[in-house]
N, CA, C and O atoms as a Maestro MAE file, in Angstrom:
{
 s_m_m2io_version
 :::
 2.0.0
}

f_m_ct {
 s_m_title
 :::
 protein
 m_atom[236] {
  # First column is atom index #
  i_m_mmod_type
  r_m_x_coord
  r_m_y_coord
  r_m_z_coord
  i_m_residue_number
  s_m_chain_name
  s_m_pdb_residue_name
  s_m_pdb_atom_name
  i_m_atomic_number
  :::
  1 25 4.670 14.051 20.504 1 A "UNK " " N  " 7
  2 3 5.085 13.887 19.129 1 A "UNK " " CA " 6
  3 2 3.830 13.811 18.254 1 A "UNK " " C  " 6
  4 15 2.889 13.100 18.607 1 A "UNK " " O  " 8
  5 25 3.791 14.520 17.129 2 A "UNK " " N  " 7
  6 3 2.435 14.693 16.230 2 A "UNK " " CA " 6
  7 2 2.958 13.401 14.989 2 A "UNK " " C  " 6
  8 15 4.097 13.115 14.618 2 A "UNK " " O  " 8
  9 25 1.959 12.966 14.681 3 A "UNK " " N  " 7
  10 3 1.975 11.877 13.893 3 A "UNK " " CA " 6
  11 2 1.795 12.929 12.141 3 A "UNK " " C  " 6
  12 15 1.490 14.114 12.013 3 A "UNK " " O  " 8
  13 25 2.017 12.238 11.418 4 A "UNK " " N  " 7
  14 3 1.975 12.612 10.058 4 A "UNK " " CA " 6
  15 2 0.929 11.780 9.307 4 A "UNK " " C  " 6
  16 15 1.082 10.564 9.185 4 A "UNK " " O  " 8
  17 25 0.008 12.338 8.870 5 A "UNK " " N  " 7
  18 3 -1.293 11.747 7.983 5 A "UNK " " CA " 6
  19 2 -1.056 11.729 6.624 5 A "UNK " " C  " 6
  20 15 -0.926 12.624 5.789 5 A "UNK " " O  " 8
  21 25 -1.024 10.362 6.570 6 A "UNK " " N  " 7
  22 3 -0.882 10.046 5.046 6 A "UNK " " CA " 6
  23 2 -2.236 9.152 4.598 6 A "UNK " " C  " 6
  24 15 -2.908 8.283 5.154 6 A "UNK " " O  " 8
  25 25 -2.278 9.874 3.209 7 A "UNK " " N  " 7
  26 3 -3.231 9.547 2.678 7 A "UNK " " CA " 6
  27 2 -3.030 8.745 1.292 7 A "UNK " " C  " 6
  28 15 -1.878 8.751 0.858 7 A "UNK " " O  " 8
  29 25 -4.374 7.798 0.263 8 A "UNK " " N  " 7
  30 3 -3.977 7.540 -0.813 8 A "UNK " " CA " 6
  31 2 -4.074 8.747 -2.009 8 A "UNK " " C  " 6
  32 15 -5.243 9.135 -2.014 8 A "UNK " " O  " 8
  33 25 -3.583 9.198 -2.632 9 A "UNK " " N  " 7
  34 3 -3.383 10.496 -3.394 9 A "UNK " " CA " 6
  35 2 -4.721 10.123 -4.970 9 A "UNK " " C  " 6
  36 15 -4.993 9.135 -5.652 9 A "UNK " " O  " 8
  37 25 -5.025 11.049 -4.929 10 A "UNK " " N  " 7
  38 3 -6.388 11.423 -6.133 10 A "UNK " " CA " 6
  39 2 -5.475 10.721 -7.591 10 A "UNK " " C  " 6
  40 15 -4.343 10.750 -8.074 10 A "UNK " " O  " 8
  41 25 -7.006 10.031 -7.893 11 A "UNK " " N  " 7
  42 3 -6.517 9.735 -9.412 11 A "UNK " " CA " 6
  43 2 -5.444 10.267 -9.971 11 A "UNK " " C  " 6
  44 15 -4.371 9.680 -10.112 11 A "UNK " " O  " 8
  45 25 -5.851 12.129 -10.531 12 A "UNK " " N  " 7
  46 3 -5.464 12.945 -10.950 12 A "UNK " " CA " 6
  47 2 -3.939 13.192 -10.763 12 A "UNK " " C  " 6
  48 15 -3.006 13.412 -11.535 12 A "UNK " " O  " 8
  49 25 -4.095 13.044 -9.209 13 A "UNK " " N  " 7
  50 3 -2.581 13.096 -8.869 13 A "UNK " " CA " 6
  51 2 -1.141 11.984 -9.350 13 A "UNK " " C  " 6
  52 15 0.015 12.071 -9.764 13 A "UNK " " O  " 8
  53 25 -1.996 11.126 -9.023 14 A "UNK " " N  " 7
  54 3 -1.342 9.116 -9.768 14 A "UNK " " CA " 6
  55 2 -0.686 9.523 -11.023 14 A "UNK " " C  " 6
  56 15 0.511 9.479 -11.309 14 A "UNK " " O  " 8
  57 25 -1.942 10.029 -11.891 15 A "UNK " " N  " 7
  58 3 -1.766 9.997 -13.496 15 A "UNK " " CA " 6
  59 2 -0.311 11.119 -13.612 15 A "UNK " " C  " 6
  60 15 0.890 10.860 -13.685 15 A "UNK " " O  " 8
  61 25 -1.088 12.476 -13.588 16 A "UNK " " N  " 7
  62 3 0.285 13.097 -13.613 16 A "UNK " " CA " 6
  63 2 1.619 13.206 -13.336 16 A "UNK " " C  " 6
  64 15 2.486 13.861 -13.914 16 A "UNK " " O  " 8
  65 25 1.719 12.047 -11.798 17 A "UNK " " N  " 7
  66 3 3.190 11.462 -11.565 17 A "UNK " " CA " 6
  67 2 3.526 10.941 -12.047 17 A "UNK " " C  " 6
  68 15 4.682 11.190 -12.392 17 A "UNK " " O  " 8
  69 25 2.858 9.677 -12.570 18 A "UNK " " N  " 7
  70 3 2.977 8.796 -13.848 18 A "UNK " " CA " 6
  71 2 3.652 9.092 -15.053 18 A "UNK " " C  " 6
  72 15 4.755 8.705 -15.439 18 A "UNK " " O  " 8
  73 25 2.565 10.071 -15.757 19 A "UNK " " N  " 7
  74 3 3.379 10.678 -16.814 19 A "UNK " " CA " 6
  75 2 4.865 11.213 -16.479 19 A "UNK " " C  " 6
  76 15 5.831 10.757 -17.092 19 A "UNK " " O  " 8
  77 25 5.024 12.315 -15.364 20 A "UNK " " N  " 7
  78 3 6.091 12.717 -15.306 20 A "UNK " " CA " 6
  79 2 7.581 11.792 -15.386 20 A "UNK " " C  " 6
  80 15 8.652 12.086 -15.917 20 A "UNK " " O  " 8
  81 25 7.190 10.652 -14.684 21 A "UNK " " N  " 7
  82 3 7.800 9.723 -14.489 21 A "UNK " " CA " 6
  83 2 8.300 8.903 -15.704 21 A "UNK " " C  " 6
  84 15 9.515 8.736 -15.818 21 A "UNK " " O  " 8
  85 25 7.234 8.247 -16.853 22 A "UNK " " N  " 7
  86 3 7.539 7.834 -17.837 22 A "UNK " " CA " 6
  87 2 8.421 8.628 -18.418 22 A "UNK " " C  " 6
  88 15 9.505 8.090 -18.645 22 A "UNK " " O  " 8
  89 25 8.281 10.018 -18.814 23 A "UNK " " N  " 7
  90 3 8.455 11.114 -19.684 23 A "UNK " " CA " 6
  91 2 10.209 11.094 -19.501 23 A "UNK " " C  " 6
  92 15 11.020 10.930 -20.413 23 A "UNK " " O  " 8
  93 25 10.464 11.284 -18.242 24 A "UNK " " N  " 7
  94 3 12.177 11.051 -17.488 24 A "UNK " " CA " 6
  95 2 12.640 9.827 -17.833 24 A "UNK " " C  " 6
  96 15 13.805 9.607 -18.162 24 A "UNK " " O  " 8
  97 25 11.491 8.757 -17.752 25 A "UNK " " N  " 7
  98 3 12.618 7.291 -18.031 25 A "UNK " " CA " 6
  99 2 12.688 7.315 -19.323 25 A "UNK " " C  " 6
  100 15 13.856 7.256 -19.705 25 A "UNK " " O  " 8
  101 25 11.577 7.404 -20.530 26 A "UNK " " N  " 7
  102 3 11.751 7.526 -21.437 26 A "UNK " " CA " 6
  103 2 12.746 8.290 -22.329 26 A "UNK " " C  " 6
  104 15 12.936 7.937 -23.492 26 A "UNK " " O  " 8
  105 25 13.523 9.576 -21.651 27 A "UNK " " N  " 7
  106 3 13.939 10.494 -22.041 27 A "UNK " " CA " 6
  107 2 15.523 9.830 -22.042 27 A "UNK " " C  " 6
  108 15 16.247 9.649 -23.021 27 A "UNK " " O  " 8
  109 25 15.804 9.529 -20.594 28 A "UNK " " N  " 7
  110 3 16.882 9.107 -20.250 28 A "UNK " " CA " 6
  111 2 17.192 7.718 -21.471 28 A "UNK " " C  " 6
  112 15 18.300 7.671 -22.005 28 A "UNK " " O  " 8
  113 25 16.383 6.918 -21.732 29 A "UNK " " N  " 7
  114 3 16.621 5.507 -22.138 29 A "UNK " " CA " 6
  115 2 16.659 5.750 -23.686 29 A "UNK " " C  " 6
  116 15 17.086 4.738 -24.243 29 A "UNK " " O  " 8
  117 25 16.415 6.556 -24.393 30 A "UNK " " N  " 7
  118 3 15.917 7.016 -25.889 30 A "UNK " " CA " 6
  119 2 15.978 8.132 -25.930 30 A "UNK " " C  " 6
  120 15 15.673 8.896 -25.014 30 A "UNK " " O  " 8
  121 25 16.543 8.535 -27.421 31 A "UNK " " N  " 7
  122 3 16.303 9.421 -27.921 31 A "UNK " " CA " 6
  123 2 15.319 10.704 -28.330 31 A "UNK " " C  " 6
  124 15 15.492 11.840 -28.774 31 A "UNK " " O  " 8
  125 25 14.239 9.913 -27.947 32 A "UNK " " N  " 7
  126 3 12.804 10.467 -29.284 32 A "UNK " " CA " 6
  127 2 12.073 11.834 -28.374 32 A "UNK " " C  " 6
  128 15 11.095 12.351 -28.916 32 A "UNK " " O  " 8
  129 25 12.590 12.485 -26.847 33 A "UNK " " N  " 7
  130 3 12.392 13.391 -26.455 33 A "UNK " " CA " 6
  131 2 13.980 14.158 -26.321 33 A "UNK " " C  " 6
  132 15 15.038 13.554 -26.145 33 A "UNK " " O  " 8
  133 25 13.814 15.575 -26.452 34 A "UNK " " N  " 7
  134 3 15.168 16.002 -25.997 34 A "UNK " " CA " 6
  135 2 14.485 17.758 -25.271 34 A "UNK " " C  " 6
  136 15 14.253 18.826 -25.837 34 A "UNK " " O  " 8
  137 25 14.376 17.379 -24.026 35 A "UNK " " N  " 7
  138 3 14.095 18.047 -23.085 35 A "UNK " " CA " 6
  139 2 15.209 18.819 -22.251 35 A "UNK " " C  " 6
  140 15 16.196 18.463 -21.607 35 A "UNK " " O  " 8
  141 25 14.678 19.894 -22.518 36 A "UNK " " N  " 7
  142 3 16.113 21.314 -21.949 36 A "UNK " " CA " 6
  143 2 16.376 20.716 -20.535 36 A "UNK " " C  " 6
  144 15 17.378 21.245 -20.054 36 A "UNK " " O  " 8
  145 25 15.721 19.635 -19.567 37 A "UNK " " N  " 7
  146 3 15.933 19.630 -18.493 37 A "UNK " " CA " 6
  147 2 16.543 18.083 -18.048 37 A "UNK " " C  " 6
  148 15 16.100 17.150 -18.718 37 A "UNK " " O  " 8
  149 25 17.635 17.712 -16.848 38 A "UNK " " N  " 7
  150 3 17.875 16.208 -17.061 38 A "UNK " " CA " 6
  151 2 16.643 15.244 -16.776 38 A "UNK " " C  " 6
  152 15 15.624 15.530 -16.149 38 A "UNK " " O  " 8
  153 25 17.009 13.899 -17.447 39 A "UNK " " N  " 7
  154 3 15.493 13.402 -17.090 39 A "UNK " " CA " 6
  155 2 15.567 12.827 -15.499 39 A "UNK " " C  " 6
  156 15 14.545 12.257 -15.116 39 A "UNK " " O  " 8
  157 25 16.850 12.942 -14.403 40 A "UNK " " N  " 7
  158 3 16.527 12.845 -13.098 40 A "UNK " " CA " 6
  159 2 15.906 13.863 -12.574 40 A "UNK " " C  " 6
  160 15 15.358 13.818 -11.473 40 A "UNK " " O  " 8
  161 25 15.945 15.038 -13.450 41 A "UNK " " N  " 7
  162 3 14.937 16.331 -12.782 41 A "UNK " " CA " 6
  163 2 13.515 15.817 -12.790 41 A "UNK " " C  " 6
  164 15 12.742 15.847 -11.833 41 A "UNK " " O  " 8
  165 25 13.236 15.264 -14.199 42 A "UNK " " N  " 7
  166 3 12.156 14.737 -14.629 42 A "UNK " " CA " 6
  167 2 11.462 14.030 -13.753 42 A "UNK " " C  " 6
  168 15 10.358 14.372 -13.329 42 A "UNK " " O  " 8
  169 25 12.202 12.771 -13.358 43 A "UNK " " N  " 7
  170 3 11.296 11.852 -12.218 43 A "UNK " " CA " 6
  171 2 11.290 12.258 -11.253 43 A "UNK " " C  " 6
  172 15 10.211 12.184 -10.665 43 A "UNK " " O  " 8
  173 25 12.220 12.783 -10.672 44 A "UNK " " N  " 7
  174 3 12.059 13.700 -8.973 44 A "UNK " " CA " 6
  175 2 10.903 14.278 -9.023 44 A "UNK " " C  " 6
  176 15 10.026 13.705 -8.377 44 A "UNK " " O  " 8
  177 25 10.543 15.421 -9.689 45 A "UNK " " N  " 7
  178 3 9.183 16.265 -10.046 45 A "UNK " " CA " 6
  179 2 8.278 15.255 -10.103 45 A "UNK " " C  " 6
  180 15 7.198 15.721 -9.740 45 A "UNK " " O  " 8
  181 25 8.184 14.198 -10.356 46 A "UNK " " N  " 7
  182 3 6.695 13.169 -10.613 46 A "UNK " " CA " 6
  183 2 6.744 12.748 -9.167 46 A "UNK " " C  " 6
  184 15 5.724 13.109 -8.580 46 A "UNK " " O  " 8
  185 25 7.850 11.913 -8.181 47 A "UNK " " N  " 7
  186 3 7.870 11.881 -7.487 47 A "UNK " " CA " 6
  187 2 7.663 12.981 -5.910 47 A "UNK " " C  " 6
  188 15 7.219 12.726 -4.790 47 A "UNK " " O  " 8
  189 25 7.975 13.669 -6.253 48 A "UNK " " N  " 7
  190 3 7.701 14.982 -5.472 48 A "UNK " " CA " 6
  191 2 5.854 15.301 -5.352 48 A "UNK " " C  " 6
  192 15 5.194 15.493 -4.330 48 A "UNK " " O  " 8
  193 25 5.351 15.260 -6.932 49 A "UNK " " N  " 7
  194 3 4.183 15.223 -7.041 49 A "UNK " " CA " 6
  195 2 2.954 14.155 -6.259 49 A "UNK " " C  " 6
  196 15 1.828 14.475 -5.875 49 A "UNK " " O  " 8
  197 25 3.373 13.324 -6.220 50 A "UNK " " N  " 7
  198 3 3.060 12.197 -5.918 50 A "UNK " " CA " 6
  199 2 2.914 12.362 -4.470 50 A "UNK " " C  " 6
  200 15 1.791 12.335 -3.967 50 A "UNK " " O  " 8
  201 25 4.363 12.595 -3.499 51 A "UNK " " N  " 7
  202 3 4.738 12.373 -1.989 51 A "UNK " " CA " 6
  203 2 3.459 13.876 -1.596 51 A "UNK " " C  " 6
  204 15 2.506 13.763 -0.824 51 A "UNK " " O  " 8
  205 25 3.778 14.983 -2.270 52 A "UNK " " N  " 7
  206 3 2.979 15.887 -1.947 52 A "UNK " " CA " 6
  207 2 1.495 15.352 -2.228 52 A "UNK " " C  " 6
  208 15 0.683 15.817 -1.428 52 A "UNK " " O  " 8
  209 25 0.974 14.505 -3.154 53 A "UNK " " N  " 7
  210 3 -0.568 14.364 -3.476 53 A "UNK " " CA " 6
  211 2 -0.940 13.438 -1.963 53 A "UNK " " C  " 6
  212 15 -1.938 13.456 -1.243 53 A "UNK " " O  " 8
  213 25 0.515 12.558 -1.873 54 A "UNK " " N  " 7
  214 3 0.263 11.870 0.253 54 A "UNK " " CA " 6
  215 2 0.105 12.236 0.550 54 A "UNK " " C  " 6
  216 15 -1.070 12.050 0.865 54 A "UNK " " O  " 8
  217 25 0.906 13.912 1.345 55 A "UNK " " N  " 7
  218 3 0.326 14.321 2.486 55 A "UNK " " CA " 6
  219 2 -0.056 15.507 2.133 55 A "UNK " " C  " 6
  220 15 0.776 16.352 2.462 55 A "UNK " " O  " 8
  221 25 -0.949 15.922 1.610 56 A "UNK " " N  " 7
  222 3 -1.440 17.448 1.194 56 A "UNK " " CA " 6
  223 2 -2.970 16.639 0.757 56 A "UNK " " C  " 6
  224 15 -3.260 15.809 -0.105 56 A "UNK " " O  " 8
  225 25 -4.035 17.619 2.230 57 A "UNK " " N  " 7
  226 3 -5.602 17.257 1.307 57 A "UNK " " CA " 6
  227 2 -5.893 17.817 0.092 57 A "UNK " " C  " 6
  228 15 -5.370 18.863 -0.293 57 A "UNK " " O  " 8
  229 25 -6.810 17.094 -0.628 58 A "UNK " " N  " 7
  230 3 -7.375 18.443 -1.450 58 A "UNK " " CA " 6
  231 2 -6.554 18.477 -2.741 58 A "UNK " " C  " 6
  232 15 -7.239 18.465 -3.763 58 A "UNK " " O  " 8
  233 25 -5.519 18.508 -2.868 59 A "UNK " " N  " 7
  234 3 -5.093 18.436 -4.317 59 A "UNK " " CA " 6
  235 2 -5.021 17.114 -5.102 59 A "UNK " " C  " 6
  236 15 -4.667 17.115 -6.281 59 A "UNK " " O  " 8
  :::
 }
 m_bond[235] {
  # First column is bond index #
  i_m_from
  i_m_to
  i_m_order
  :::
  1 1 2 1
  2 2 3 1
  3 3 4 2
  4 3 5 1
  5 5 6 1
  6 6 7 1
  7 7 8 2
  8 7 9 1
  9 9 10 1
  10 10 11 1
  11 11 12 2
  12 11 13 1
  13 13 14 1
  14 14 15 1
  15 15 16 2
  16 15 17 1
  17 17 18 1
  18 18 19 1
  19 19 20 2
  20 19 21 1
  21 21 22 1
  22 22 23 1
  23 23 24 2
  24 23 25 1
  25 25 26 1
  26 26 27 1
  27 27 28 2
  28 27 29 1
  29 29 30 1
  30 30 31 1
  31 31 32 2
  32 31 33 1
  33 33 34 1
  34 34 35 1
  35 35 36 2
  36 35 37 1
  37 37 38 1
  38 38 39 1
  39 39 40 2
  40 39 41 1
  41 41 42 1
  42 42 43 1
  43 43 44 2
  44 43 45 1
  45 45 46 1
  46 46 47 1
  47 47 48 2
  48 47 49 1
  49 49 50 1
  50 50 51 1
  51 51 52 2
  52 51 53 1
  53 53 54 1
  54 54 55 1
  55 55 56 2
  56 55 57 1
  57 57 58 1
  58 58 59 1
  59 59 60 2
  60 59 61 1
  61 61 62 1
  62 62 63 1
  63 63 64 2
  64 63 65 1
  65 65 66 1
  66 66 67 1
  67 67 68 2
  68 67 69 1
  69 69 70 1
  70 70 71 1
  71 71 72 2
  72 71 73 1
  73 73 74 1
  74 74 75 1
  75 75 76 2
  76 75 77 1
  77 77 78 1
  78 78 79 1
  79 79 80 2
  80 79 81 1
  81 81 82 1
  82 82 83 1
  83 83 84 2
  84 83 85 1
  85 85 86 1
  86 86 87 1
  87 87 88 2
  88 87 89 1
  89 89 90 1
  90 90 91 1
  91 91 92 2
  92 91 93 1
  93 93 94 1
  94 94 95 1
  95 95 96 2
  96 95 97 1
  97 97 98 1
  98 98 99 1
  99 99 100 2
  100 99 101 1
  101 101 102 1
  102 102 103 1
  103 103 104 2
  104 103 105 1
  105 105 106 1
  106 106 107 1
  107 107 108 2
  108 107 109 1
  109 109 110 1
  110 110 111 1
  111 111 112 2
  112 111 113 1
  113 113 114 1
  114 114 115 1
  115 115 116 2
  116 115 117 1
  117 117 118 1
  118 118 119 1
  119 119 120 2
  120 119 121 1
  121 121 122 1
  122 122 123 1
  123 123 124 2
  124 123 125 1
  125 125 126 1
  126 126 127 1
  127 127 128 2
  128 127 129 1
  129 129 130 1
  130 130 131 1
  131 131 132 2
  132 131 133 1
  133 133 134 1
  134 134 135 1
  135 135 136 2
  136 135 137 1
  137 137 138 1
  138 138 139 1
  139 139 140 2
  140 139 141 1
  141 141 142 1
  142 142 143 1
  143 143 144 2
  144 143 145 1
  145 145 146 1
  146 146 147 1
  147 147 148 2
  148 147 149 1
  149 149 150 1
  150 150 151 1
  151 151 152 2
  152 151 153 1
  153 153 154 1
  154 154 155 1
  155 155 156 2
  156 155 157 1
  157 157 158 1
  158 158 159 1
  159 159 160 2
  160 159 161 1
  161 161 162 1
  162 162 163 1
  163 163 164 2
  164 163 165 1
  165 165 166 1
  166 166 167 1
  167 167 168 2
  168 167 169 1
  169 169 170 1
  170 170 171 1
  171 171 172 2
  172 171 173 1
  173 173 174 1
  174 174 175 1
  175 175 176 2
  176 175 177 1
  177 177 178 1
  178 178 179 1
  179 179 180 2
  180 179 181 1
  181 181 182 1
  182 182 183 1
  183 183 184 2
  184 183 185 1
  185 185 186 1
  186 186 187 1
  187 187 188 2
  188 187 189 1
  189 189 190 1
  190 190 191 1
  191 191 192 2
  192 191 193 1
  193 193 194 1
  194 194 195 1
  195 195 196 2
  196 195 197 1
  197 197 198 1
  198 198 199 1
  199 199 200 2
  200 199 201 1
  201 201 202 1
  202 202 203 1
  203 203 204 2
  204 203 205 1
  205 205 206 1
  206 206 207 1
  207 207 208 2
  208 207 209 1
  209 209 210 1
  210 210 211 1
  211 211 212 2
  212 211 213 1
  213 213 214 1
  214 214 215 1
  215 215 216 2
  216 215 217 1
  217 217 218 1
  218 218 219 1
  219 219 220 2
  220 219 221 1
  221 221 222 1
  222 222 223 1
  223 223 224 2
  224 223 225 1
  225 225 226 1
  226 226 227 1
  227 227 228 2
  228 227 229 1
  229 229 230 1
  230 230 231 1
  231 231 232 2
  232 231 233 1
  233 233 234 1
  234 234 235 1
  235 235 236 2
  :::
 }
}
């Protein structure tokens, strides 16, 4: 059985999940964005970003 290497994910990577993340809760909770997309699309994508910045070197 091969083990899975996880790592802590680059600044870069943090921030931009971050944002993505706010951007969805914010969206969902208030008005003041109105984004063609739902804001659970929204946080999945930050999250996704994030799980991929774990196990993917280099980005």
């Amino acid at each position: 059985m091969r083990r899975i290497s996880v790592h802590a994910p680059s600044q870069t990577i943090f921030i931009v999940s971050l944002i993505f993340v706010v951007i969805g809760v914010l969206d969902a909770v208030t008005t003041i964005f109105m984004l063609p997309i739902a804001p659970l699309w929204i946080v999945t994508i930050g999250y996704v970003i994030l799980a991929l910045g774990c196990w993917v070197r280099g980005i």
